[in-house]
C-alpha positions as CSV (number, residue, x, y, z in Angstrom):
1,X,195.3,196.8,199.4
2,X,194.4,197.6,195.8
3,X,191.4,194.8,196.1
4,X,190.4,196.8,199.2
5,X,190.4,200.0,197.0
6,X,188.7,198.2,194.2
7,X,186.0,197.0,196.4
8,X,185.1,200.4,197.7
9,X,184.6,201.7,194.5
10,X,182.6,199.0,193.5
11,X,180.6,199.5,196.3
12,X,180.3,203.3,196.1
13,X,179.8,203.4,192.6
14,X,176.8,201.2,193.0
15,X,175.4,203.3,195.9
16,X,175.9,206.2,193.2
17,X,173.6,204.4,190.9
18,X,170.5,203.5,193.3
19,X,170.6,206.8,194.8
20,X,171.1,208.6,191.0
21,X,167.8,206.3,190.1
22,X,166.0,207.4,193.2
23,X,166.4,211.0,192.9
24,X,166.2,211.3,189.4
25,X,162.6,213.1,189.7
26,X,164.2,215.6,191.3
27,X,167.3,216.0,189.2
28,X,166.0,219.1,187.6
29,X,164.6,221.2,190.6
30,X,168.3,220.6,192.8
31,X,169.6,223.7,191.8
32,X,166.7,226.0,192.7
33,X,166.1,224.4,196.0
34,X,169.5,224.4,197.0
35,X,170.2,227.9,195.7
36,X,166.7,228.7,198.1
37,X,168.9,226.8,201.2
38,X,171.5,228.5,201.0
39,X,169.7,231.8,201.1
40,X,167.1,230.3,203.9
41,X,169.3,231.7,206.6
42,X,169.3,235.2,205.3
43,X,166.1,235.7,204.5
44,X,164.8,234.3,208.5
45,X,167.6,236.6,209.7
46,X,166.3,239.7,207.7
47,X,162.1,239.1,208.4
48,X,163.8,238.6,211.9
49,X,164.9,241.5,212.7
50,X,162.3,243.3,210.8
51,X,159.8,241.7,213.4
52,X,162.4,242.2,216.6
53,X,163.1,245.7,215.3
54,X,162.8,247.3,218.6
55,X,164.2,244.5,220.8
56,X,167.6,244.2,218.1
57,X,168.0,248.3,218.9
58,X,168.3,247.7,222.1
59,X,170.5,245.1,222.2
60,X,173.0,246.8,219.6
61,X,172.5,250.0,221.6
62,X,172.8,248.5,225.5
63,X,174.8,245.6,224.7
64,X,177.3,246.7,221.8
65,X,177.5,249.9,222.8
66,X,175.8,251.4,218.9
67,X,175.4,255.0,218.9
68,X,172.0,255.4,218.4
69,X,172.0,256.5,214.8
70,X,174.6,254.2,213.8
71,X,172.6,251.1,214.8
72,X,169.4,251.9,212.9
73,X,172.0,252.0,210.1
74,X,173.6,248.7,210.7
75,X,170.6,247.0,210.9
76,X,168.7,248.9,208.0
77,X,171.5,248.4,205.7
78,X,171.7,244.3,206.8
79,X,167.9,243.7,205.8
80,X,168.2,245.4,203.0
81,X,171.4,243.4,201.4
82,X,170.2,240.7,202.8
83,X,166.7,240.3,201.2
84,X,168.0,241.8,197.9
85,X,171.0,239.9,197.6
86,X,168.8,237.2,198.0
87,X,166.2,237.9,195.9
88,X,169.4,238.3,193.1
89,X,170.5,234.8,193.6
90,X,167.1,233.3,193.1
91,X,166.3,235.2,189.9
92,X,170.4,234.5,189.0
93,X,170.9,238.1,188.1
94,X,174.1,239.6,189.2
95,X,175.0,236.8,191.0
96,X,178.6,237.3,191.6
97,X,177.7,241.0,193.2
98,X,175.0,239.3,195.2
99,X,177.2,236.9,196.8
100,X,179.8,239.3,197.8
101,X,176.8,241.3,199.6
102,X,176.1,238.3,201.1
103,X,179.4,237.8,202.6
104,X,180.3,241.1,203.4
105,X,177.1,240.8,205.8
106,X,178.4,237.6,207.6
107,X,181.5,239.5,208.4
108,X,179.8,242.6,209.8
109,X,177.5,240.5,211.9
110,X,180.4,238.6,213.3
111,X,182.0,241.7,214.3
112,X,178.6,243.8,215.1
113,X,177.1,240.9,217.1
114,X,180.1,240.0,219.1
115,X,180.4,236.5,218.0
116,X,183.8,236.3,216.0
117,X,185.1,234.0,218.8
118,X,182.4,231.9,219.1
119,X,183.5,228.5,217.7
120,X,179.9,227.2,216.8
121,X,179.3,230.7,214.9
122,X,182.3,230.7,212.9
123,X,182.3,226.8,211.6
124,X,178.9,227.3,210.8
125,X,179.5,230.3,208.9
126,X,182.6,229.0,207.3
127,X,180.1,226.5,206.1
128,X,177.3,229.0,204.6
129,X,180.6,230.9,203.4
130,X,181.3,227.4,201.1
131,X,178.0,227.4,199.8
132,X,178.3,231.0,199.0
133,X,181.7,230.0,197.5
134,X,179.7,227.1,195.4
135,X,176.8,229.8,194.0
136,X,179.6,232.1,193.2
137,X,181.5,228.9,190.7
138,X,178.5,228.0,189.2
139,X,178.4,231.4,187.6
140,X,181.7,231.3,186.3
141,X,181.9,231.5,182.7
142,X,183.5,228.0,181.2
143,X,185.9,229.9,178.9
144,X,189.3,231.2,178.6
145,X,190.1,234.4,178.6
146,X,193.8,235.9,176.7
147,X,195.0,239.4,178.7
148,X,198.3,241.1,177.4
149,X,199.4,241.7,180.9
150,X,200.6,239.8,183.4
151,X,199.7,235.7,183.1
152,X,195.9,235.7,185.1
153,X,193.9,232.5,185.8
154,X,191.1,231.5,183.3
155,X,187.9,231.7,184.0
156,X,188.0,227.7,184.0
157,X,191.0,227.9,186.6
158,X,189.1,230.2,189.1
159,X,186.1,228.1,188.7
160,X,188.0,225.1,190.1
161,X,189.9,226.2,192.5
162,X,186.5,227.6,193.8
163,X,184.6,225.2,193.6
164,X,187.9,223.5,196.1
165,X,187.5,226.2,198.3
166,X,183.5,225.6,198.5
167,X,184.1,222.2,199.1
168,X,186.5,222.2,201.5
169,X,184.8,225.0,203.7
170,X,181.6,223.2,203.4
171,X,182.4,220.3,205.9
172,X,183.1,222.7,208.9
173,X,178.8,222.2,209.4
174,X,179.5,218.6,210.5
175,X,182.7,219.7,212.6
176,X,180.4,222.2,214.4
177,X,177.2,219.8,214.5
178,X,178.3,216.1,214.2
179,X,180.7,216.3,218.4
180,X,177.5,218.4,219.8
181,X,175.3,216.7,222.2
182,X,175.2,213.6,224.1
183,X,177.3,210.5,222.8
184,X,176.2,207.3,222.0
185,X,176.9,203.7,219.7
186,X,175.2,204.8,216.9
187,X,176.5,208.5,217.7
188,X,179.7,207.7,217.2
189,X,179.5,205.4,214.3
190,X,177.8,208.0,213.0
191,X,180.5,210.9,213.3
192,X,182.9,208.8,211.9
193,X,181.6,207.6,209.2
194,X,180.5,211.3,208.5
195,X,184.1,212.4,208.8
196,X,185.3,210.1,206.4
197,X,182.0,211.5,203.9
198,X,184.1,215.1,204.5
199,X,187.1,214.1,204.0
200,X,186.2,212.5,200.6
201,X,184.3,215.6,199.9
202,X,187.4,217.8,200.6
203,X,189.4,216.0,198.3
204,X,186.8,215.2,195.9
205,X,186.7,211.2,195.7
206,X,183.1,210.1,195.0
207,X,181.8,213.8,196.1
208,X,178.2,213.7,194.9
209,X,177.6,210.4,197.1
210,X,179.7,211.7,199.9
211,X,177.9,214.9,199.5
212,X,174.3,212.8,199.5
213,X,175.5,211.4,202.4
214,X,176.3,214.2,204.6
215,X,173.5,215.6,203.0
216,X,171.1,213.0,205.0
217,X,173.1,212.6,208.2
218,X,173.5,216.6,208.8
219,X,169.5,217.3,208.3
220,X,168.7,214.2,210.6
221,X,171.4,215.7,213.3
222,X,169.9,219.8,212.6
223,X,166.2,218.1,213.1
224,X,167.2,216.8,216.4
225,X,169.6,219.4,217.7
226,X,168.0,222.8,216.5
227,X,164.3,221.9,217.7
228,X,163.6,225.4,217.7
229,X,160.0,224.5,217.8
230,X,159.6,222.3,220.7
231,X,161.4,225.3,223.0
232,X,158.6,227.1,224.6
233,X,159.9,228.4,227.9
234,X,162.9,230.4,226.2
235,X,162.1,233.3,223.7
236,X,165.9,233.9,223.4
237,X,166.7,229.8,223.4
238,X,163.8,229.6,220.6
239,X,166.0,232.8,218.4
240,X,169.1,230.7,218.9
241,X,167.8,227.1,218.1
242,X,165.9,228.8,214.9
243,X,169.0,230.9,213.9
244,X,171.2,227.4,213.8
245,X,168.7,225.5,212.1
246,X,168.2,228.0,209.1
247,X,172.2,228.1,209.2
248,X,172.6,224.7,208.9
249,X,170.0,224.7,206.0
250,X,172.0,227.1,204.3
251,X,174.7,224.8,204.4
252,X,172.8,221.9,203.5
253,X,172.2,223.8,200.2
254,X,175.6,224.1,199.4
255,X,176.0,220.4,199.8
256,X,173.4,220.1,197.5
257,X,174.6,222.4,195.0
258,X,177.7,220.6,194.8
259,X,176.2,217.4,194.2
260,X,174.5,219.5,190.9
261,X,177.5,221.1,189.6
262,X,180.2,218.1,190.8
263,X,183.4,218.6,192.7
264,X,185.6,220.7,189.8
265,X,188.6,220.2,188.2
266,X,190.6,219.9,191.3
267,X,188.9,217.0,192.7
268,X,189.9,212.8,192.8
269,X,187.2,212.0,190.5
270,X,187.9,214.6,187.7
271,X,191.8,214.0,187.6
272,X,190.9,209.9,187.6
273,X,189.0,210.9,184.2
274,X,192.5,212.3,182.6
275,X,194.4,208.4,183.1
């Protein structure tokens, strides 16, 4: 069993090192393109709107039952926090504030648009949640902190069992994507080998390949499943395909900012480090 063990992390370790050669051009530009991912969903969702202005009134109005006032509000107030919340994350000003904007909007969506029981909606915006989750770590201050209250958690500590949380609520993309659709050999080989990629990720053994992997394996699946582009007899089918696919992008870039900033403190691979 342990030369079983040994040889996987032989093996993985030397994936590691081809695909760490490979994309070490674009080492240094990982973090703005996956902090511009994970924002991609908001932004399309905000210019969205703005250009279905008319047709979203109605629909909050005839089909949610808005008052009429109240739904110019809803809407107004989700472009704005959308597009500024965003704009904060890109120029990493008040990020922490920016993030909770963020994710005060997917909540008010869920609950505005009807589509808190809809089990594609909610694992794929558990996953944008985790890559929120990763954004909001990565501004966490490496440094302790003494109060003469109560015992609180460092800034360290919170930073970790973030970056956890992130982690773990990142792999609910592949639970929504990877069982949709027809089935097939290579389908299922697929899934499987993807869930075992998430589970590693969850607990943080090998993460940045795992990470790399689902990385590859969820954009192939989002190209094929979310065609938004090929749809031309369906306006509303074309919203719906596009709305996943930018969704899925945002989650992608959580994938990748983990990859960046590494699994934390409470991961397989960190602890290993300590023995």
């Amino acid at each position: 069993m342990s030369n079983v063990k040994e040889q996987i992390e032989a093996l993985s370790t030397k994936a590691e090192d081809i695909v760490d050669r490979i994309g070490q051009p674009l080492k240094p530009y990982i973090p703005a393109i996956s902090r511009f991912l994970i924002i991609a969903t908001f932004i399309e969702d905000s210019l969205r709107i703005i250009a279905q202005w008319k047709d979203q009134l109605l629909f909050m109005q005839e089909v949610r039952s808005f008052p009429r006032g109240l739904s110019h509000l809803f809407l107004g107030l989700n472009v704005l926090v959308m597009l500024s919340a965003s704009s904060l994350i890109m120029a990493k000003k008040h990020q922490a504030y920016a993030v909770y904007g963020l994710m005060g909007v997917i909540i008010c969506q869920a609950f505005g648009y009807g589509l808190l029981f809809d089990a594609s909606f909610f694992l794929r915006n558990l996953s944008v949640l985790g890559g929120l989750v990763m954004v909001l770590s990565e501004t966490m201050v490496k440094r302790k902190q003494m109060f003469a209250a109560l015992p609180q958690l460092s800034e360290t500590d919170r930073r970790m069992y973030l970056q956890l949380a992130g982690r773990v609520l990142l792999i609910f993309l592949f639970l929504g994507s990877a069982f949709h659709g027809r089935w097939s050999f290579i389908r299922v080989a697929g899934s499987f080998l993807g869930l075992a990629a998430c589970i590693m990720v969850a607990v943080g053994f090998k993460a940045r390949w795992s990470a790399m992997f689902l990385v590859l394996f969820l954009s192939v699946l989002n190209i094929f499943i979310n065609n938004f582009w090929s749809v031309k007899h369906s306006q509303f089918m074309r919203d719906f395909l596009r709305y996943d696919f930018f969704q899925s992008l945002s989650a992608l870039g959580g994938f990748l900012l983990l990859i960046s900033i590494g699994p934390g403190g409470l991961s397989y691979d960190e602890k290993k480090k300590e023995f």
